[in-house]
C-alpha positions as CSV (number, residue, x, y, z in Angstrom):
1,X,184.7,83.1,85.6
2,X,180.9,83.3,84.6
3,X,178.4,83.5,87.4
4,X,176.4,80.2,88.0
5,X,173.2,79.5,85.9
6,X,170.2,80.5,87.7
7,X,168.4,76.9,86.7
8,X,170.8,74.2,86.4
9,X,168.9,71.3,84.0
10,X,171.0,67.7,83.6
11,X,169.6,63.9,83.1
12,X,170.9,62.1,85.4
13,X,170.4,58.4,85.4
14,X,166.7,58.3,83.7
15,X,166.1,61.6,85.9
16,X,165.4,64.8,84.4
17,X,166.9,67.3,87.4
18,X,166.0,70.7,87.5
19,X,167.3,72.9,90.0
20,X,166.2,76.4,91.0
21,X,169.6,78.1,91.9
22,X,168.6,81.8,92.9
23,X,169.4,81.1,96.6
24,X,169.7,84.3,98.0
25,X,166.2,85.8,95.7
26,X,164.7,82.8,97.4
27,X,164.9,81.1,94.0
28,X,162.3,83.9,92.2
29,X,161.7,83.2,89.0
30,X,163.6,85.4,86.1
31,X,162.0,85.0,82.0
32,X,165.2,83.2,81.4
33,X,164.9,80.6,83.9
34,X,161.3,79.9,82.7
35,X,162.8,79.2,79.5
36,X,165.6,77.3,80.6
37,X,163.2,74.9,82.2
38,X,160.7,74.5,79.1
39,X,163.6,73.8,76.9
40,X,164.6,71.2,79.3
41,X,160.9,69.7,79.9
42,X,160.5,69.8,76.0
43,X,164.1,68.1,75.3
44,X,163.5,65.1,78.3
45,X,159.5,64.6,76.9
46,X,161.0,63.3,73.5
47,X,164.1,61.5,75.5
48,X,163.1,57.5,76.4
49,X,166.1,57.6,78.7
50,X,164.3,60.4,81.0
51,X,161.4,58.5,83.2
52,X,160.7,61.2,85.1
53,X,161.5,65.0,86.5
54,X,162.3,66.2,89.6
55,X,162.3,69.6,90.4
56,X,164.3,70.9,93.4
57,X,166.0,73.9,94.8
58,X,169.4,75.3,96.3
59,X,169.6,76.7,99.0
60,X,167.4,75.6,102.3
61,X,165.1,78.6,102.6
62,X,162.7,78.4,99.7
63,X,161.9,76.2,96.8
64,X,160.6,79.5,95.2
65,X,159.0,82.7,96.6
66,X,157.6,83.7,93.3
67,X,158.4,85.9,90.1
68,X,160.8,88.3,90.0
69,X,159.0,91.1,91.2
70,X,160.9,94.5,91.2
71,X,161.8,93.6,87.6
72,X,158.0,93.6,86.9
73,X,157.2,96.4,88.6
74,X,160.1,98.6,87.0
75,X,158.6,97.1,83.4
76,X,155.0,98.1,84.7
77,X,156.0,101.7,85.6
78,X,157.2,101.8,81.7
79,X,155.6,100.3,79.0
80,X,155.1,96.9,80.6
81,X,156.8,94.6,77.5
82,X,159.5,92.9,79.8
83,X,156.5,91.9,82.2
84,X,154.1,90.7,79.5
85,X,156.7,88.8,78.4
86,X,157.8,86.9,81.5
87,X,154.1,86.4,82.2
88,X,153.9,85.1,78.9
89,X,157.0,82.7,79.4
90,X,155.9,81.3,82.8
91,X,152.6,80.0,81.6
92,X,153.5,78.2,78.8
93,X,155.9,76.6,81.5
94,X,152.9,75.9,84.1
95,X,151.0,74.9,81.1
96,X,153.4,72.7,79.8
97,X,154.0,71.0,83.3
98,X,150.0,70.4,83.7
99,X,149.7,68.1,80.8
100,X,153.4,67.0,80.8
101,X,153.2,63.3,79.8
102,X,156.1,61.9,82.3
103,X,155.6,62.4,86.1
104,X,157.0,65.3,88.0
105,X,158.2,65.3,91.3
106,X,158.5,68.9,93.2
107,X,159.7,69.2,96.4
108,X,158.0,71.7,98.0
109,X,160.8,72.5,100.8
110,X,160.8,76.3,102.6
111,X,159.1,78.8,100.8
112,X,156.9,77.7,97.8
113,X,154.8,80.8,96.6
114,X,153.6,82.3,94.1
115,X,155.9,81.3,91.1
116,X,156.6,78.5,93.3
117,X,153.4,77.4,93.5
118,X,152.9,77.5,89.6
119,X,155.7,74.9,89.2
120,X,154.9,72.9,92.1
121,X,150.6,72.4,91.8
122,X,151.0,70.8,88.0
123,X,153.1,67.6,89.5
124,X,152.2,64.1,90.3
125,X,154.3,64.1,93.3
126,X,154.3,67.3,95.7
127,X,156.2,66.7,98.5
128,X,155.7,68.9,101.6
129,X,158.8,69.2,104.6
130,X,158.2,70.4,108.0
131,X,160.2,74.0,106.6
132,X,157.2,74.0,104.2
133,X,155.3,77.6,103.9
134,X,152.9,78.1,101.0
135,X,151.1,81.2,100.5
136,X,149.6,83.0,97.9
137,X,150.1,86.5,98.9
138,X,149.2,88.6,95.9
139,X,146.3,90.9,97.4
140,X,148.8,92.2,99.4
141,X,150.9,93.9,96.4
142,X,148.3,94.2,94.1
143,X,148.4,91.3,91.9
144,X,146.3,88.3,91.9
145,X,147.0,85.0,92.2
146,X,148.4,83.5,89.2
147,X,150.1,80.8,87.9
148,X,147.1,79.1,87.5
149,X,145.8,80.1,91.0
150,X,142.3,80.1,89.1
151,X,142.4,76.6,88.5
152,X,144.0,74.9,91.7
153,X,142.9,77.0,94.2
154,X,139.1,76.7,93.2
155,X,139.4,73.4,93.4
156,X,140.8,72.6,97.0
157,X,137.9,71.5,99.4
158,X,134.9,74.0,100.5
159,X,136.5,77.7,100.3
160,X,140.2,76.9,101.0
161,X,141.2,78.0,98.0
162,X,139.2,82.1,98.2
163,X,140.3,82.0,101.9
164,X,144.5,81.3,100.8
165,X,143.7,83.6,97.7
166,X,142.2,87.0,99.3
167,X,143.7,86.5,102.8
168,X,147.2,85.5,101.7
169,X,147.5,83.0,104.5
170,X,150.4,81.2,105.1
171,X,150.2,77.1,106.0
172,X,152.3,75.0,106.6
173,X,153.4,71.3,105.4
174,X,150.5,69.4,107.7
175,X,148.3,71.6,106.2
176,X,149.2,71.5,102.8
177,X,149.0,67.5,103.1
178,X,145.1,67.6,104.9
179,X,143.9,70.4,101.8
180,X,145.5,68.2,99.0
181,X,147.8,70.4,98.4
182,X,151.3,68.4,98.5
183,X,150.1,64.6,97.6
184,X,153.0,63.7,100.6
185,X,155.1,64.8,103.8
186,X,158.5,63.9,104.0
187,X,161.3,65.1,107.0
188,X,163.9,67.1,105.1
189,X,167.0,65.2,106.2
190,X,165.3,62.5,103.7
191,X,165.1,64.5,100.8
192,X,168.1,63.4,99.3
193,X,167.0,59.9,98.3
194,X,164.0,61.1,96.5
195,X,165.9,63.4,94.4
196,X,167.6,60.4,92.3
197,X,165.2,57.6,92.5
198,X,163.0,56.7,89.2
199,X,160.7,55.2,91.6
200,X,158.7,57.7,93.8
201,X,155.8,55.7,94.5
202,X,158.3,52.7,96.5
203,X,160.8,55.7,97.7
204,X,157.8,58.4,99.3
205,X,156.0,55.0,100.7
206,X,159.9,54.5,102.7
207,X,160.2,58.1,103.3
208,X,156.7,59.5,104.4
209,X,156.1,61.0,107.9
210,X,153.4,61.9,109.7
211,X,153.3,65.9,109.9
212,X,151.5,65.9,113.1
213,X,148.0,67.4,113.6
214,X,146.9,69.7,110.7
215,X,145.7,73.4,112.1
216,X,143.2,74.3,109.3
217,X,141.1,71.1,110.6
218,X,140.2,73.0,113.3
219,X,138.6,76.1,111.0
220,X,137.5,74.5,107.9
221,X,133.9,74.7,108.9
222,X,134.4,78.6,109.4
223,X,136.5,78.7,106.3
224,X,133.5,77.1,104.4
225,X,130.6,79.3,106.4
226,X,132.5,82.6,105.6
227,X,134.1,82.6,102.6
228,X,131.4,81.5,100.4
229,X,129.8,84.1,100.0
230,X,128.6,85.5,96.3
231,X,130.9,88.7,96.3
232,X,133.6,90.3,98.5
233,X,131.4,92.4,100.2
234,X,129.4,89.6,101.2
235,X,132.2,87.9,102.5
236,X,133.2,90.8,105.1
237,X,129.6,91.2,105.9
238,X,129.4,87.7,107.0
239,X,132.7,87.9,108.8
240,X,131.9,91.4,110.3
241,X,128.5,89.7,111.9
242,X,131.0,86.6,112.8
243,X,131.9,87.1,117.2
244,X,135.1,85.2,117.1
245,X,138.3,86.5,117.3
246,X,139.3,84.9,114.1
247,X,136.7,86.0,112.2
248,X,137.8,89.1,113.5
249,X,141.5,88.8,112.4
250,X,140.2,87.7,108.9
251,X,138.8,91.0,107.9
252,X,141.5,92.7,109.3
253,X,143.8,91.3,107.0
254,X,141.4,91.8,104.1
255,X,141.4,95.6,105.4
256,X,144.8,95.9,104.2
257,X,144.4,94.0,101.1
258,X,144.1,95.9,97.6
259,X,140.5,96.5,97.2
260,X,140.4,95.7,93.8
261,X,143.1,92.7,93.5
262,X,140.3,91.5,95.9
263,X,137.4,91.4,93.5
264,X,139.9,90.6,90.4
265,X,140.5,87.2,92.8
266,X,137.3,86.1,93.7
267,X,136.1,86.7,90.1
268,X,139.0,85.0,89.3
269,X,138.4,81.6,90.9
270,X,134.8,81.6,90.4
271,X,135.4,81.5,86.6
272,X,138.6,79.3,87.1
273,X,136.4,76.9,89.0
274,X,134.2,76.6,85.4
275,X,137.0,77.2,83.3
276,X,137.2,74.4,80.4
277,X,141.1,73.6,80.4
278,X,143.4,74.9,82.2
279,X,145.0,76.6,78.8
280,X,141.9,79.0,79.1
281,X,142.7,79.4,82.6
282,X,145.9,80.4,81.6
283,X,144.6,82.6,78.6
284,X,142.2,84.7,81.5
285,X,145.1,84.9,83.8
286,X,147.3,86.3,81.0
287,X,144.9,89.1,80.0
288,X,144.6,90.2,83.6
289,X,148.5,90.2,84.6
290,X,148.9,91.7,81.5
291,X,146.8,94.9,82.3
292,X,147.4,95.1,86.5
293,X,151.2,95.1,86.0
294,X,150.7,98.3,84.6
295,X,148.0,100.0,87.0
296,X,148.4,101.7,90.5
297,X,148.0,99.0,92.7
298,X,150.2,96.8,91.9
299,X,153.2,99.5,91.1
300,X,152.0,101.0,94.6
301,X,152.3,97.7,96.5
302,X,155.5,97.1,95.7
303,X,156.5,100.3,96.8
304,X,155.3,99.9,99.8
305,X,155.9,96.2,100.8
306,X,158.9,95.6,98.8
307,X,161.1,98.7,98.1
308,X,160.3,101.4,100.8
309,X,159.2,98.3,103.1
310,X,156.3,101.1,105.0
311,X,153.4,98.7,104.6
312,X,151.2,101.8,104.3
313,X,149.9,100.8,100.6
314,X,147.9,103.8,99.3
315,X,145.4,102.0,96.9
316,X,143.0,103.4,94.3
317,X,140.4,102.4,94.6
318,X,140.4,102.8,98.5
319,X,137.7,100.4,99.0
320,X,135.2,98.0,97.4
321,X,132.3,100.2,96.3
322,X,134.9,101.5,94.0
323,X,136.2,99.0,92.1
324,X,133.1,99.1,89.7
325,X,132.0,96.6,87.2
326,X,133.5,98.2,84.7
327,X,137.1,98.3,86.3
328,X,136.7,94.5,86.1
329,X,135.4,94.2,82.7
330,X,138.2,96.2,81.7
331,X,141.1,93.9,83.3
332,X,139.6,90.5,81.7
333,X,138.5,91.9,78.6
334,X,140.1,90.0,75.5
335,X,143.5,91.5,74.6
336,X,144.0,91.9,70.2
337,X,144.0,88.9,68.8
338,X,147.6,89.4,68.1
339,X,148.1,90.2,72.0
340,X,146.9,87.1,73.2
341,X,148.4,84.4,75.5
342,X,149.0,81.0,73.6
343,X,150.2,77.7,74.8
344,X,153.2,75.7,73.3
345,X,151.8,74.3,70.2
346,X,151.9,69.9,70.8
């Protein structure tokens, strides 16, 4: 018997239903699952039948923790084609779900990050649960958050989006609902009837729950004061001068953050904040995942987090001084014309 797909794609009754079915990877994202899905978004866009998608997940522990990364980091460690390649995949999926013409519902249940949150921030309807946790934890690995992190994290409110993208913070569904992040909250015994409906707006106004208080309400003021500064080093001056506790426990998770995924990030979202569509978002995002897949960082992260599981990431650069302008010039230079990341042509 052949092993289940890892996407399972069907219309269903003027639905378009796509399922994430890596359960036990926490539904990470493979190339061929990324093409699975833009061969279904592309076939339902020119089908009248489909009215809209919904994208879901098996499993109850995650919607989707991300890309497949040991397969990236095994591709990095060689000559990095199998990586540029999935990179180039997913974005012309993300791309293709942020100006997809029919409406997209993703339920944002357990673990959405990462990859997750690539498929998830382009829809109309994001639907938060109270098993909701969304992160983007690249700094910690030596990435950078991508998927379009440039675009949607610069701009949530005040400095939400620098504070989720350097710190790697997890929150949870309240707090995904109060930073815009899922457009609504539903309990996630009640998913079921959303998952068929071709009418979200009467199904989430029946369904929607109240999450309860949200906790970043309480630290969005410190969020904005410290995080805004005009470089990374400003920003763990400022928290270093800061007397609170959490202050405190901000820059000592930054401490164990790749020093230069750091400034790749906050240059990152200052130029995605600008950025003219999100396609050239997409196009910067490219060039940089397309270089750091291949350098220390990110090959000694995943040693350390994800294979040998020590947590005792040796970076290099060690610290900020380090990662020179030049370091950074280098990871978002343009690629060869040939080289270069290209949405799905109209």
């Amino acid at each position: 018997m052949s092993a289940e797909p890892e996407v399972i794609t069907r219309a269903q009754a003027g639905v378009g239903r796509v399922t994430l079915n890596r359960p036990a990877a926490l539904n990470a994202l493979t190339t061929g699952m990324c093409e699975a899905m833009i061969r279904a978004l592309l076939a339902w866009r020119a089908d009248p039948a489909v009215r809209l998608v919904v994208i879901d997940h098996a499993g109850e522990r995650g919607f989707c923790a991300g890309g497949d990364i040991r397969m990236l980091a095994e591709s990095g460690a060689g000559d990095g084609a199998a990586a540029r390649r999935f990179f180039f995949t997913e974005y012309r999926l993300n791309e293709l779900l942020f100006r997809y013409e029919k409406p997209v519902v993703a339920i944002m249940d357990g673990v959405t990050m990462g990859g997750g949150v690539g498929l998830s921030m382009p829809a109309r309807y994001r639907v938060a649960t109270e098993r909701t946790s969304f992160a983007m934890p690249e700094t910690g690995i030596g990435l950078f958050p991508d998927v379009g992190g440039g675009w949607h994290l610069s701009r949530l409110p005040g400095q939400a989006g620098m504070w989720l993208a350097l710190t790697g913070a997890r929150i949870r569904g309240a707090d995904c609902l109060a930073l815009g992040i899922a457009t609504d909250f539903v309990e996630s015994t009640k998913l079921d009837a959303l998952k068929t409906t071709t009418d979200p707006e009467t199904v989430l106004t029946e369904l929607e729950s109240d999450p309860g208080p949200a906790p970043i309400a309480a630290r969005r003021e410190d969020i904005d004061r410290l995080f805004s500064g005009d470089s990374v080093e400003a920003i763990f001056a400022a928290l270093g001068a800061d007397p609170s506790e959490w202050a405190k426990a901000q820059l000592e998770t930054l401490q164990t953050k790749s020093p230069q995924t750091l400034k790749v990030a906050f240059r990152q979202l200052r130029g995605g904040a600008h950025a003219a569509s999100f396609a050239d978002e997409m196009g910067v995002e490219y060039r940089i995942g397309a270089r750091v897949v291949q350098r220390h960082d990110f090959l000694e992260g995943v040693r350390a987090v994800i294979v040998e599981k020590d947590n005792a990431p040796n970076w290099s650069p060690a610290n900020l001084e380090e990662v020179t302008p030049a370091i950074l010039e280098a990871i978002f230079a343009p690629l060869p014309a040939s080289e270069e990341w290209t949405p799905l042509p109209d």
